[in-house]
Each structure stands twice: as C-alpha cells, then as structure tokens.
C-alpha positions in Angstrom: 24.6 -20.9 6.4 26.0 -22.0 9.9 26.4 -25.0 11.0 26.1 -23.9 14.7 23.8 -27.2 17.0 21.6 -24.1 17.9 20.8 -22.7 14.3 20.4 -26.3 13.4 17.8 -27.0 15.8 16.2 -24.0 15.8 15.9 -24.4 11.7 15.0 -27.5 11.9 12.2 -27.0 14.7 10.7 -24.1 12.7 10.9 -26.0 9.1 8.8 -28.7 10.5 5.9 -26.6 11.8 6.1 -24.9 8.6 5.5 -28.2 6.7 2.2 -28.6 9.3 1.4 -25.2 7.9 1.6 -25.9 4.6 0.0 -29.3 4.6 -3.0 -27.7 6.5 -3.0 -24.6 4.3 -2.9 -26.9 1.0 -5.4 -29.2 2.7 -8.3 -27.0 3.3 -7.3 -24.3 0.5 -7.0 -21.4 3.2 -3.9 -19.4 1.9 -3.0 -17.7 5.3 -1.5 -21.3 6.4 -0.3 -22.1 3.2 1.9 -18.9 2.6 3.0 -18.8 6.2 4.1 -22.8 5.9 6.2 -21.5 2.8 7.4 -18.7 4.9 8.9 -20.8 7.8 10.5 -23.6 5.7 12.3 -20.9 3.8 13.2 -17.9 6.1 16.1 -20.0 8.2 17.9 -20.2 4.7 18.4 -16.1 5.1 18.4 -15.4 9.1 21.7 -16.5 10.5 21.1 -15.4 14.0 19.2 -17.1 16.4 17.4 -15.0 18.4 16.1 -13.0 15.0 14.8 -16.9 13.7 12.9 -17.3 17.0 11.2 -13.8 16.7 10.4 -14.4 13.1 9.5 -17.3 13.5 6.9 -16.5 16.5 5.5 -14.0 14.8 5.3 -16.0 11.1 3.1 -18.9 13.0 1.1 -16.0 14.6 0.2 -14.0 11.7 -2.6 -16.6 10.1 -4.7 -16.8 13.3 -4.4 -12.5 13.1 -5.4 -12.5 10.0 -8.0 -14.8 10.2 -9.7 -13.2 12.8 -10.2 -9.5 11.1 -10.7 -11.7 8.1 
C-alpha cells in the first residue's frame, strides 16, 4: 500500500461512498448495493494505481443501477 496524498484521497473518497452503499444496501435488503458497498471499501486495499481505482471505482458505483434496471 502507498502512502502517495493522491492514493490516499482517492481511497478514502471511494471507501466512504462504499460505506453509503453498504448502509443503503443493508437497509433495504437489496444486495446489488450491499455487495457493491463491500466492493469499494475493499478494492483500494489491492489497486495501487490511481487511475485503475478511479475506473473501478466508476464502474463498481455504476453496476447496481445496471443491474437493477434489467433486473
């Protein structure tokens, strides 16, 4: 893990809207938000680089509104 100000913030910014997630998700038992909360407090522990967290990140908080609309 890096201790570079940007992978800090970034980790940080992403963590928190993953704890939203997972709050919402636990709150109103839907599992999309739940598993995606999980996934964004947990993926900046493997992803060093920052543009790769941002991407992943994007696209984690995107998937439950896919999913739930096909769902």
């Amino acid at each position: 893990m890096s201790m570079d100000p940007t992978y800090l913030i970034i980790a940080f910014f992403f963590g928190m809207i993953g704890m939203g997630y997972f709050m919402y998700g636990k709150k109103q038992n839907r599992p999309g938000p739940l598993i995606a909360g999980i996934i964004l407090m947990v993926y900046p522990y493997v992803v060093t680089d920052p543009l790769q967290m941002i991407l992943i990140g994007i696209g984690t908080m995107a998937l439950p509104l896919i999913i739930g609309r096909f769902l």
